[in-house]
C-alpha positions as CSV (number, residue, x, y, z in Angstrom):
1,X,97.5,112.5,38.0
2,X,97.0,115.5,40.3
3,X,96.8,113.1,43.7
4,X,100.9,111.9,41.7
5,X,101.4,115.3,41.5
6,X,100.9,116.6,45.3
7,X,102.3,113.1,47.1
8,X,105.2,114.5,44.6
9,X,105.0,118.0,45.9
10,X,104.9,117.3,49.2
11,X,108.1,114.8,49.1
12,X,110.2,117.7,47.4
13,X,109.4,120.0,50.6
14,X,110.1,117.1,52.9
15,X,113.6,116.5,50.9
16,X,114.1,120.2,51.0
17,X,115.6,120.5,55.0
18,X,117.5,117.3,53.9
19,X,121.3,117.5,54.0
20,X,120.6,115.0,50.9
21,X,119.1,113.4,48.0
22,X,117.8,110.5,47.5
23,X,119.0,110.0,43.8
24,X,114.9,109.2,42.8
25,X,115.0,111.5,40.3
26,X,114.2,114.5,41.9
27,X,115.7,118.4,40.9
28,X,118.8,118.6,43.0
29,X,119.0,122.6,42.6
30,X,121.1,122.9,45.8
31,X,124.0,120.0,44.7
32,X,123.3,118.0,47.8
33,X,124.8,114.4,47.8
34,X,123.0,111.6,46.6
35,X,122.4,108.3,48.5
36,X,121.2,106.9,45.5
37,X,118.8,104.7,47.3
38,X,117.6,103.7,43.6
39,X,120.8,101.6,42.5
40,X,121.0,99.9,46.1
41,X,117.2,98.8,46.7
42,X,115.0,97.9,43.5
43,X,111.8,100.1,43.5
44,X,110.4,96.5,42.7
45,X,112.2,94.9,46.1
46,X,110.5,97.6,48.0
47,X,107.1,97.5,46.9
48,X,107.2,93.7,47.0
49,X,106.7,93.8,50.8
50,X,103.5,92.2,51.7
51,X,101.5,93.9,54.4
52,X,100.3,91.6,57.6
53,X,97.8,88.7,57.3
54,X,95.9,89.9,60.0
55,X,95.2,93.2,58.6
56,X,91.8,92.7,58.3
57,X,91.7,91.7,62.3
58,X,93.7,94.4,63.5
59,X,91.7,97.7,64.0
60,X,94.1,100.0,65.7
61,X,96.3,102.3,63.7
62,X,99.2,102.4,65.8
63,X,99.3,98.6,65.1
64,X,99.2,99.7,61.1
65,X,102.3,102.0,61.5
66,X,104.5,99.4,63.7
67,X,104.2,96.8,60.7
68,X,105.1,99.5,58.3
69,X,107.9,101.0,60.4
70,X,109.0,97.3,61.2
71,X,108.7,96.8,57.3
72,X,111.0,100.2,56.3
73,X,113.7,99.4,58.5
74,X,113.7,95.6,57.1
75,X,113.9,97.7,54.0
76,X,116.7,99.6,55.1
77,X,118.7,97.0,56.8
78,X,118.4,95.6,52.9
79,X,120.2,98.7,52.0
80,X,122.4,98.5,54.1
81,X,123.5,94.9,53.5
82,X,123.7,96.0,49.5
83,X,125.9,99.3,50.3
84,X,128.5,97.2,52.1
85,X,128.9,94.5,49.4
86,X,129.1,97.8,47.2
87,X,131.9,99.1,49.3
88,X,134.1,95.7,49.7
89,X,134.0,95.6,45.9
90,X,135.2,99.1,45.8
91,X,137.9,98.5,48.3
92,X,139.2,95.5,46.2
93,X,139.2,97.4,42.9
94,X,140.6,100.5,45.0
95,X,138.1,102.8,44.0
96,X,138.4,104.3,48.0
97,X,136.8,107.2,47.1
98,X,133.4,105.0,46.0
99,X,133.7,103.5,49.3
100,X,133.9,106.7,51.5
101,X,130.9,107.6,50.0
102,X,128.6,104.6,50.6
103,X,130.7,104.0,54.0
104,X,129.4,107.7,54.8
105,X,125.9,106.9,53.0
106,X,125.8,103.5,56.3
107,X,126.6,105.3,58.8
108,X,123.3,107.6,58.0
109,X,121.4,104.6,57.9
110,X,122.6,103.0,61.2
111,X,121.5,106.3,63.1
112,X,118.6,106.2,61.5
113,X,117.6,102.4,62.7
114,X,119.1,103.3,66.6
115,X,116.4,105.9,66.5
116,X,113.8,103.1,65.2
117,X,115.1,100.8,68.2
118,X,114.9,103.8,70.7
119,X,111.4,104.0,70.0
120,X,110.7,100.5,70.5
121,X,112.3,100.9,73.4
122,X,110.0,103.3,74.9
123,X,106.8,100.9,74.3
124,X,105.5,99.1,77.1
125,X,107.7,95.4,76.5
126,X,104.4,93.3,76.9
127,X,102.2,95.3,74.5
128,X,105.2,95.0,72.1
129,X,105.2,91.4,72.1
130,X,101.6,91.3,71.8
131,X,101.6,93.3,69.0
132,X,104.4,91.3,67.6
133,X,102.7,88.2,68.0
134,X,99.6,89.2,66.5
135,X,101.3,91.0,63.6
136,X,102.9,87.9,62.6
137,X,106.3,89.9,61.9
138,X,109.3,87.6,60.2
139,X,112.4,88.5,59.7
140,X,112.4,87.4,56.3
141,X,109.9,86.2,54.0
142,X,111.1,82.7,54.1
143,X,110.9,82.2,58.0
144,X,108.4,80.3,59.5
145,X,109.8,81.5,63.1
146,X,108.2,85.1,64.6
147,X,110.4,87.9,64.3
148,X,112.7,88.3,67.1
149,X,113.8,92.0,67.9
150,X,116.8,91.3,65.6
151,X,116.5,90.4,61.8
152,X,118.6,88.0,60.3
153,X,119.9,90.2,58.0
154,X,120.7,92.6,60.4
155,X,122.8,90.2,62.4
156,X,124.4,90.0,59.2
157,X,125.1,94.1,58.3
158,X,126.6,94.1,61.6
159,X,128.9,90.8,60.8
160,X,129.8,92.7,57.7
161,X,130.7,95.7,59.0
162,X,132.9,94.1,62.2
163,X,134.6,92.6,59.1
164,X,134.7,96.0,57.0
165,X,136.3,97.4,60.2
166,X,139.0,94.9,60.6
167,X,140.3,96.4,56.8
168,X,141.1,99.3,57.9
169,X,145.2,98.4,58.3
170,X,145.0,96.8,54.9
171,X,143.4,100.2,53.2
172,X,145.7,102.4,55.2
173,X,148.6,99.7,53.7
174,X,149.7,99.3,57.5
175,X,150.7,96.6,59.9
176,X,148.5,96.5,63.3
């Protein structure tokens, strides 16, 4: 309970310099937006990420935090892919406000995953496909195939928000 208690502590001062909220929960004194990450990805979607097979033959750290960063942008991109269903639903039942909101809430999370690419973009290309390759990353639980810099849901976030762009006349009720 007091281990609970500090991992808790030491979240609320992270969230503190946060233009934000989460939505976990967590006093929101200040009235800062919420992302409510909690309606969008399941506590039990998150947690049911599996950690590498080769854990147990892979020493190094820095290999350690590339699976878990590659496995919180995968849960991200998730997000993503759930906040944009969200905002074509609220778009079609005119709620526009709704979808400012969540439109504003992907946005946050796309600069968040060019700063994840920008970093893998500084790693020597061979030892990233080394590591890759001996991490075992998928892009999804169900492929067989290695992962391959670009996830399949990703591919599909962007798809989705190309198509969420091309609205735009409909929303505005103009003619292009």
């Amino acid at each position: 309970k007091d281990v609970a208690q500090r991992i808790l502590l030491s979240v609320e001062c992270q969230m503190m310099r946060c233009s934000y909220t989460l939505g976990l929960g967590e006093p929101n004194l200040a009235g800062k937006p919420s992302l409510k990450y909690d309606t969008v990805c399941k506590p039990n979607e998150v947690h049911a990420l599996k950690t590498t097979p080769y854990d147990d033959r892979i020493d190094n750290y820095e290999n350690h935090a590339v699976h878990a960063t590659h496995q919180i942008v995968e849960s991200w991109i998730h997000v993503s892919r759930k906040l944009l269903e969200r905002i074509v639903e609220a778009i079609e039942g005119k709620r526009l406000q709704k979808a400012t909101e969540d439109c504003y809430a992907v946005e946050r999370i796309w600069k968040l995953l060019t700063e994840v690419e920008d970093i893998h973009l500084m790693m020597d290309p061979g030892d990233f496909l080394k590591l890759k390759n001996q991490l075992s990353m998928k892009s999804s639980r169900y492929e067989t195939a290695a992962f391959c810099m670009r996830s399949k849901e990703l591919v599909e976030v962007t798809k989705m928000c190309r198509d969420l762009r091309h609205r735009v006349p409909e929303i505005l009720e103009v003619e292009v």
